[in-house]
C-alpha positions as CSV (number, residue, x, y, z in Angstrom):
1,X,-8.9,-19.3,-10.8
2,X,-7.5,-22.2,-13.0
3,X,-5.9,-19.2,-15.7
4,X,-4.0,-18.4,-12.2
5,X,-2.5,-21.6,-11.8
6,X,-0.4,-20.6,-15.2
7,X,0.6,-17.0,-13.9
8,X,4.0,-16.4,-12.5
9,X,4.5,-17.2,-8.4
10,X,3.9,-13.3,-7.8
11,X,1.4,-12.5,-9.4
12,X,-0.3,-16.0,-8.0
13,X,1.1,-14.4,-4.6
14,X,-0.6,-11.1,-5.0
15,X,-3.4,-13.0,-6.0
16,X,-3.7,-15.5,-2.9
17,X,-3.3,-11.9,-0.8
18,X,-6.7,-10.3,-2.3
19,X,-8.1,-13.2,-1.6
20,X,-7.6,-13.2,1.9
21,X,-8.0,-9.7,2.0
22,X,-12.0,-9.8,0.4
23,X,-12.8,-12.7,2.9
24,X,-11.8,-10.9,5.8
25,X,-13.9,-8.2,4.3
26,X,-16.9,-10.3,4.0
27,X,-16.3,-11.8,7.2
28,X,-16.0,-8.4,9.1
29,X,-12.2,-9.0,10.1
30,X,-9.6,-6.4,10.8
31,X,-7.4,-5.0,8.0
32,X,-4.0,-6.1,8.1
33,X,-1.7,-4.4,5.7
34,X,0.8,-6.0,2.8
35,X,4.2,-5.8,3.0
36,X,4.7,-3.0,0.7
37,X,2.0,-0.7,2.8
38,X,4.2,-2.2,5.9
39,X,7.4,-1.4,4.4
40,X,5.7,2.2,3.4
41,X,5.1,2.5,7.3
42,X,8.4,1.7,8.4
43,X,10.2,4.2,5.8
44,X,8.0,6.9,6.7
45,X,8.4,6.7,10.4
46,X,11.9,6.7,9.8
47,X,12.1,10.1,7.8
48,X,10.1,11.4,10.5
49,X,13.1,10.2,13.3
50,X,15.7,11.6,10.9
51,X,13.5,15.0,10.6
52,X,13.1,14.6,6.7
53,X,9.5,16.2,6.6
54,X,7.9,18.5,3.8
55,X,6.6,21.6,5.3
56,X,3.1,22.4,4.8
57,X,3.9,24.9,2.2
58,X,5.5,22.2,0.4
59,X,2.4,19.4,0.4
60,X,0.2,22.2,-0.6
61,X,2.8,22.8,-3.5
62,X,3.0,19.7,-4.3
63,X,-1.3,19.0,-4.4
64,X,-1.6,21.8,-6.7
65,X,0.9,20.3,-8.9
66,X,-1.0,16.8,-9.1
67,X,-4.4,18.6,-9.1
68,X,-3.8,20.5,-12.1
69,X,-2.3,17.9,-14.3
């Protein structure tokens, strides 16, 4: 924790947000997302409203292609 005090305001930031994240862990609490995974949320709701959705054919495409890297 003291090397932290010398890192940049972010990465104290991201840091300070772990934290929290393995005492509500420990504690039993509810998850509550950053606000990248929130941001994430909000842009993939709004493909879905503006109907920009890969098929099926094209996730399945698109797993074999990670898979077999």
């Amino acid at each position: 924790m003291r090397r932290a005090e010398h890192w940049p305001e972010q990465a104290q930031e991201e840091l300070a947000q772990l934290g929290a994240e393995i005492e509500k862990d420990l504690r039993g609490g509810a998850y509550e997302a950053t606000r990248e995974e929130l941001r994430a949320i909000d842009e993939a709701i709004s493909e879905i409203e503006r109907g920009e959705l890969a098929t099926d054919a094209e996730v399945r495409a698109a797993f074999a292609k990670f898979r077999s890297a």
